[in-house]
N, C-alpha and C positions, 0 to 999 in steps of 0.2 A: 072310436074314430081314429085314435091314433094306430092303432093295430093294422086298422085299414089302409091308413096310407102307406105303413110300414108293407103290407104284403102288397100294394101298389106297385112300391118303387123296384122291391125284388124281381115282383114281375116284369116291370118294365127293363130292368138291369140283365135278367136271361132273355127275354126277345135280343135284345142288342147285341147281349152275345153272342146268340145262335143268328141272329143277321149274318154277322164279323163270321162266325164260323163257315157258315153257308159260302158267301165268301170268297174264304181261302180256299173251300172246297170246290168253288168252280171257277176259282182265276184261272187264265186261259195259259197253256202251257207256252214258254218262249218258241219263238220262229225259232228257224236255224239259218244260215246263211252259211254254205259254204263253199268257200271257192279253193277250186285247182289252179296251180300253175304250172304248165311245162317247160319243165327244163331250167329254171330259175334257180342259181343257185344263188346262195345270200349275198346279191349285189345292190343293196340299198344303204339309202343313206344312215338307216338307223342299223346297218350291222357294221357299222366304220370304213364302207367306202365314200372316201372322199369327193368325189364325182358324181354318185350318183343320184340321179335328181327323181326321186321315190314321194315326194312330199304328202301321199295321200298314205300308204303304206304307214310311211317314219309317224306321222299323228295315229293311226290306229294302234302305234308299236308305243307311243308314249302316252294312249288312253289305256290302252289292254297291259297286253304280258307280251314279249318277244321273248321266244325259248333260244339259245343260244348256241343251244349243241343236241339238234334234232339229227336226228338219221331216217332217212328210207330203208327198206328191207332187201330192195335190190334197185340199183342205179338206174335200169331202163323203163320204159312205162310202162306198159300190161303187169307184169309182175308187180311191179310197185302199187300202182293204182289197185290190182285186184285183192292183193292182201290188205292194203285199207281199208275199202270197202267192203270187205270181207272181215276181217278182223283176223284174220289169221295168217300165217307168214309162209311164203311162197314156195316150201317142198309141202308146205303141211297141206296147200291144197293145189298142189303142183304145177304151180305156173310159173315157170320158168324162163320162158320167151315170150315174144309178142303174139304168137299165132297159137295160143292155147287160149281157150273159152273156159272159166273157171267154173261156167254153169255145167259144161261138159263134166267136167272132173267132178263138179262140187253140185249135184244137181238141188239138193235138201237143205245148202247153207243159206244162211237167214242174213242180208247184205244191212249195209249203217239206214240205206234209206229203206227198205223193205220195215226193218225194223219199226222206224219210225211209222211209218204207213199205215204197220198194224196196233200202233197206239195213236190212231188219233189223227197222225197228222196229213195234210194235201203234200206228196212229193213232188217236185219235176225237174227237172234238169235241161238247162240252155248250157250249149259246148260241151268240154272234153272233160270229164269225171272220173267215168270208165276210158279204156283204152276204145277207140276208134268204133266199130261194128259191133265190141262184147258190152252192150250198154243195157241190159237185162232189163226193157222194157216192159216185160211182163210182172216183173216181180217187184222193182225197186219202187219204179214210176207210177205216181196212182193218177197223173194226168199231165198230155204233155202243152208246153210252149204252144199258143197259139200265133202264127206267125202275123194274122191280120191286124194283132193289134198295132205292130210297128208301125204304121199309117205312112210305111214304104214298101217299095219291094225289094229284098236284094237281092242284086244279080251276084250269084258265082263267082270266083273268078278262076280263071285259067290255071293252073299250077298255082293257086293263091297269089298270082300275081295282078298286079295293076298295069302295068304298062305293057302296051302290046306287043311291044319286039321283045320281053321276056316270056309271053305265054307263048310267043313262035318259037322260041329256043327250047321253051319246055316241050312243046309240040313234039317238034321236029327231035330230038331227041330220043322221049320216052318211044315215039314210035319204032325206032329204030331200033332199039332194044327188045320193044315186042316183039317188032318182026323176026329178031336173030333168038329168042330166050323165053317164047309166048310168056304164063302168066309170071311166070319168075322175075319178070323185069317190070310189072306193076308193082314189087314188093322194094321198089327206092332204087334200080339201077336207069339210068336217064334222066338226068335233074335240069328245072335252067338253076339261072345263078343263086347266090348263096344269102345276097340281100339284095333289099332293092327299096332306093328312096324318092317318094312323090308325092305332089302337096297336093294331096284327094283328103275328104273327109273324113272322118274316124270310124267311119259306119262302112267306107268303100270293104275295107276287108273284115273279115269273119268275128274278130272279137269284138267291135265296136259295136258291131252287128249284134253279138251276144248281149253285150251289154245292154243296149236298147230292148232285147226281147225281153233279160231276166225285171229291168224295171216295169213294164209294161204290163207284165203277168203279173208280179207279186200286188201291183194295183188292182188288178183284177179280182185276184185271190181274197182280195181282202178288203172289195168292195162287195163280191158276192157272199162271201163264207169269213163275217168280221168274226166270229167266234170260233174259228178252228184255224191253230197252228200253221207254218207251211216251214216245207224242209226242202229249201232250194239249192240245188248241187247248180253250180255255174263255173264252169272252164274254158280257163284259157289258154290258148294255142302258144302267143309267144310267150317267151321269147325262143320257140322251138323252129331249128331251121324249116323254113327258108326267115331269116332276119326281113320280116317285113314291117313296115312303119311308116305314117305320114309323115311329111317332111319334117313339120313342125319338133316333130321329138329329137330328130336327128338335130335339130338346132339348136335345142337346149346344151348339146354339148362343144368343147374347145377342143377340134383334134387335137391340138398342142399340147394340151394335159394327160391325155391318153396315152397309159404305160402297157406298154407289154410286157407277157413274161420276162424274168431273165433265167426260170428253171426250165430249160429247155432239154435236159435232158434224164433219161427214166433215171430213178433210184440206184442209188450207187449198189452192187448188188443186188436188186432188188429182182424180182419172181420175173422171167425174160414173157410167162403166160400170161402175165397181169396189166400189158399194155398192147393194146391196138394198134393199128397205123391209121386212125383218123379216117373210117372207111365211110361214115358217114357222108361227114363234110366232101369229103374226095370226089361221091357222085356228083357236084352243085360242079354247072357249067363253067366257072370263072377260078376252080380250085386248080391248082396240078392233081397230076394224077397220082406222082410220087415228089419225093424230095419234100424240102424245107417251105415250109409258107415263107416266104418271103416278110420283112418285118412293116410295107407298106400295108402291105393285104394283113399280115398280121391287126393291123389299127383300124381297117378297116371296118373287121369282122369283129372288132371289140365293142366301136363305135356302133354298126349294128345293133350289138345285143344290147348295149343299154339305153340305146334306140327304142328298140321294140319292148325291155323292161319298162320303163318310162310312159309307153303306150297305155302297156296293161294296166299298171298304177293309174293312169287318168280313169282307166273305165270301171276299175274299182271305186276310184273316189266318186264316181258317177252315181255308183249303184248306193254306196251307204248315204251319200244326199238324197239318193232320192226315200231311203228310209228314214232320214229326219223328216223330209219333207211333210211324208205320208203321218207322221207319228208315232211308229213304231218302231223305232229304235230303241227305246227305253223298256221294251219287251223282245229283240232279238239280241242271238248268240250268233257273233263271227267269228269265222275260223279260217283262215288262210295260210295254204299250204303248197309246196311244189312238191311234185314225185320223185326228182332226186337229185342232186346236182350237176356242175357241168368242167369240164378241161377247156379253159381259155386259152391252150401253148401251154399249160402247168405240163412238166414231163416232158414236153415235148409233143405232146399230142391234143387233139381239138375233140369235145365230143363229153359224151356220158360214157357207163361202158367198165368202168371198176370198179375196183373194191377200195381205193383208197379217198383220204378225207374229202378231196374238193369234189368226188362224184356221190359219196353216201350222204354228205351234209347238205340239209337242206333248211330256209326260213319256215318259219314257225309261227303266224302270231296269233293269240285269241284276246278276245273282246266278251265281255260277258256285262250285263246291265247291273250286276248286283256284287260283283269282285271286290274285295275287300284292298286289295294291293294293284296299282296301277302305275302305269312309265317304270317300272321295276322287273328289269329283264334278268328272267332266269336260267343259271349255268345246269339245271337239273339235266341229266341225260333222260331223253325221252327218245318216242320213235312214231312212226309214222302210224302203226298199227297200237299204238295209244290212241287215237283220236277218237275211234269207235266206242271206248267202255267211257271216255271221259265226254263226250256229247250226253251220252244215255245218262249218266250220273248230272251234270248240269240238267237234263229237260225232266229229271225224278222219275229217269224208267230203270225198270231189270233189267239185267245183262245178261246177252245170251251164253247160257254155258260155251259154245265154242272160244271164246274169243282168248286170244292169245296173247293182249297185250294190257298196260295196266294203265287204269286211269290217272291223269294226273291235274284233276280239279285241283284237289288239294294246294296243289305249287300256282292256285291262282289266288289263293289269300296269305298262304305261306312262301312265297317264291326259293326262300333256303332251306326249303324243308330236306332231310336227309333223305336220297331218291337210290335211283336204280344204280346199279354197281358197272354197269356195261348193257352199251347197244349193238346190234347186231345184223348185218348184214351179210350178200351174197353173192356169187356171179360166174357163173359159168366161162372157164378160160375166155376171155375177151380179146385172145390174140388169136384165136380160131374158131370164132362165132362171125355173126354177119351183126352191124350193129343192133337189133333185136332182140341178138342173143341165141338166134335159131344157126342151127350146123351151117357152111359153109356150102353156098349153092353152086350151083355148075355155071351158071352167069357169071358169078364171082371170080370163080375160078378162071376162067376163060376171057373176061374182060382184060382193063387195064390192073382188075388188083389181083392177076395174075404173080406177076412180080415182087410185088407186097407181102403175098400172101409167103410165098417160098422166103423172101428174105426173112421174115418172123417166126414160119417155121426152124431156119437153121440156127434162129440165135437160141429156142429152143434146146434146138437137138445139142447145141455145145453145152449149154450147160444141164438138161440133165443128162447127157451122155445113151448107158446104158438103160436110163430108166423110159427111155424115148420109146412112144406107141403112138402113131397116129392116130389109130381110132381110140386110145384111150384117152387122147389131150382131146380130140375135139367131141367127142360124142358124152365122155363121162368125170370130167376133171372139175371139181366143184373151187372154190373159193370162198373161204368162209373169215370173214372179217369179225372181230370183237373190237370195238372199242370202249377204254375203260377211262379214266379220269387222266391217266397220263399216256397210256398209250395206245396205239392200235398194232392186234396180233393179226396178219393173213394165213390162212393155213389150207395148202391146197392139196384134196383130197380125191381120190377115185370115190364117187358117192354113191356107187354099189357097193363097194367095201370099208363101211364109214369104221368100224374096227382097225383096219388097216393106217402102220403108222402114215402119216405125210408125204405129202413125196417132195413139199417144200416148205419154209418156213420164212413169214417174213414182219420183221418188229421195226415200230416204228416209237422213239422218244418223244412226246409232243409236249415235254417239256424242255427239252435243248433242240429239236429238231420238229416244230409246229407245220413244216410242210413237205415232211416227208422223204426227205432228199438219199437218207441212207438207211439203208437195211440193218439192223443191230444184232440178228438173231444169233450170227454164229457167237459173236464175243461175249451173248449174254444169254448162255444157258440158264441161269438158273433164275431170271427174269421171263422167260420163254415156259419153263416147267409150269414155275406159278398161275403165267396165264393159262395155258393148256389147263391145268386143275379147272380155272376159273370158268373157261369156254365149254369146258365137259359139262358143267353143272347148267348150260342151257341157259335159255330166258327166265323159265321158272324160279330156279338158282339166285339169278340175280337180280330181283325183280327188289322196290324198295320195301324195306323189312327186312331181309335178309342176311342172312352173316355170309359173308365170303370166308 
């Protein structure tokens, strides 16, 4: 009898086990959550602005991890976004401007949400993830946004505008430009104005709108399909001009506290190719077309933008209540991220569009339900095309051979862990691109940034002198950014003849000099050498592990 009970309990102690086993073998893999943000560069309150009123953001930055010194691969969106989502960096699958299809170029690359798709998970995508039209609906999406669940309709708006004497101005405008420059002047020459504030709903314009859809669906998702994952890409617009936003946001702030630049002007030395004239903003009906923003519109358009930052933050904090609500927060992965930074006047100029720190750096933050380290922000350099190996490492998939970048799960239980040696960015002359990034159109040419354009070519032509090629500054002149723990090297190159020494060089100290203001290159040759060594060795080179 005793023997008996003895092979009883044994037995009863392996059922148990193989229960518990059973188990962990079909616990359901985490959601994902992940959101875009355009044009946002780290202006919250949890990266040490003082004003900025992020309240939803700063608690997910003091639940999660806030990376501190994230870079994008290239400043503008298409490129940036497509090598994200792509895992690979923007010559390797050659998108370079906004008007290249990475499916064109890349037709066999395996994207973050395709991935996902084909382990398992429901993808979909409410707003801007991919760039505008290249939203690879075939491959990534395994079902999209139903728009009936929003139990409204929304209407459009005009130019993304709300008030109607601004969609007349965008009207009347863009027409005018069509009519003199057909489809060329659909591609941003004709704007109305550059913000605009009205006390409408949060749903009036497109991101409120988003947000309302991505909750709506993931209830869906997971009232129909409780046991399969979902991998929600959800983007946002602002705070990407036009600065739109219910009044309400605008009032959280005190004009009076609102500082503008005082670096107004480019890098002392510094590369005459590696800054714009604000070509962007310059189309918005209310800019000049040339000269100085003026320092009232200067606080204007500041006010604006963290306006409409302040928007997004509300409708993110929307969406992760509505996954406590639901329950399942304590099984999803957030990740929130911008494409690339932005020029508030830094330089003297308004916009994305460089190679230097305030357009490549961008916020950073992740949330993960089981991280060991939390409200513990880390200085690890990371990069945008990390996010893709480090998603797949948190949900326990393979990674696909392409990817270019390295995960950095690890820095979420480790946040000091010794990391990557230098990040790496890029950008085609931005003093003779259109803001895109695409060659210089004849619209352009022939409008008002007629003038613009010739004055930035001459400061060119003085300083490289002989080395001046029009078609070589605008068609093939690359910019290749490293940044390392102290500093950032620019090094601008014919990228036909990536052999071929420089044609310029430009070093930034970001330990006596954290915003860039003077060029160091000539006085410090052999601080110059060392990086060049460093920058030849690639990403690969300097990925963490590595000996520099």
């Amino acid at each position: 009898m005793n023997r008996l009970f003895q092979l009883l309990c044994f037995l009863m102690i392996c059922a148990s086990c193989t229960s518990i086993n059973n188990k962990q073998k079909t616990k359901k893999k985490p959601n994902i959550l992940f959101i875009a943000i355009d044009d946002l560069r780290p202006e919250l309150g949890s990266y040490d602005n003082s004003i900025a009123v992020t309240p939803h953001l700063d608690q997910l930055s003091a639940q999660g991890m806030q990376f501190n010194r994230a870079y994008c691969q290239q400043a503008i969106c298409s490129p940036s976004r497509a090598s994200a989502m792509t895992g690979a960096r923007p010559e390797t699958i050659n998108v370079i401007e906004n008007y290249t299809y990475f499916r064109d170029e890349n037709p066999d690359i395996i994207t973050l949400p395709q991935h996902f798709k084909e382990n398992g998970y429901e993808t979909m995508n409410c707003g801007k993830v991919y760039h505008a039209k290249y939203n690879d609906p075939e491959k990534s999406w395994s079902k999209k946004p139903d728009k009936k669940l929003l139990g409204y309709k929304f209407k459009g708006l005009v130019g993304g505008y709300a008030l109607k004497e601004n969609q007349e101005i965008f009207k009347k405008n863009k027409a005018e430009m069509i009519a003199k420059y057909g489809k060329e002047a659909k591609y941003g020459l004709g704007m109305g104005p550059a913000f605009e504030c009205v006390d409408v709903p949060d749903n009036t314009y497109i991101d409120g709108m988003n947000a309302d859809l991505a909750i709506a669906n993931i209830k869906q998702m997971i009232t129909e399909q409780p046991d399969k994952p979902f991998f929600m890409g959800l983007g946002f617009i602002s705070p990407h001009l036009n600065f739109v936003a219910p009044k309400k946001y605008w009032d959280l702030y005190d004009r009076d506290q609102i500082k503008i630049s005082t670096q107004t002007e480019a890098p002392e030395n510094g590369a005459a190719m590696g800054l714009h004239a604000s070509f962007e903003l310059r189309t918005r009906a209310n800019i000049p077309n040339k000269g100085k923003i003026g320092d009232d519109l200067a606080t204007d358009l500041i006010h604006s933008y963290l306006a409409t930052s302040s928007y997004v933050d509300a409708q993110i904090g929307k969406v992760i209540q509505a996954l406590k609500k639901e329950g399942i927060l304590d099984n999803t992965i957030i990740m929130v991220w911008s494409d690339h930074g932005y020029h508030l006047g830094e330089m003297g100029i308004w916009g994305k569009a460089t190679n230097y720190e305030i357009a490549t750096r961008v916020p950073l933050i992740v949330w993960t339900p089981d991280q060991k380290s939390r409200g513990v922000a880390s200085d690890a350099l990371v990069e945008l095309v990390d996010m893709y190996p480090t998603l797949c490492d948190l949900a326990g998939l393979d990674l696909p051979k392409h990817l270019e970048g390295q995960s950095f799960a690890p820095l979420l239980d480790q946040p000091q862990l010794p990391w990557k040696k230098a990040a790496f960015s890029q950008y085609p002359t931005p003093a003779l691109r259109e803001w895109a990034a695409n060659p210089l159109s004849k619209g352009m040419r022939e409008t008002y940034f007629g003038p613009l354009i010739e004055e930035v070519e001459q400061k060119i032509k003085d300083q490289m002198k002989e080395d001046w090629d029009r078609a070589l500054f605008e068609n093939d002149i690359m910019g290749y950014a490293m940044r390392n723990k102290d500093y950032r090297l620019v090094v601008w190159k014919n990228r036909k003849q990536p052999n071929e020494a420089p044609l310029y060089v430009e070093l930034y100290d970001h330990k006596n000099d954290p915003t860039e203001t003077k060029n160091i290159a000539d006085s410090s040759p052999e601080i110059v050498a060392q990086l060049m060594a460093q920058m030849d060795k690639g990403w690969k080179g300097n990925k963490a592990g590595k000996e520099i």
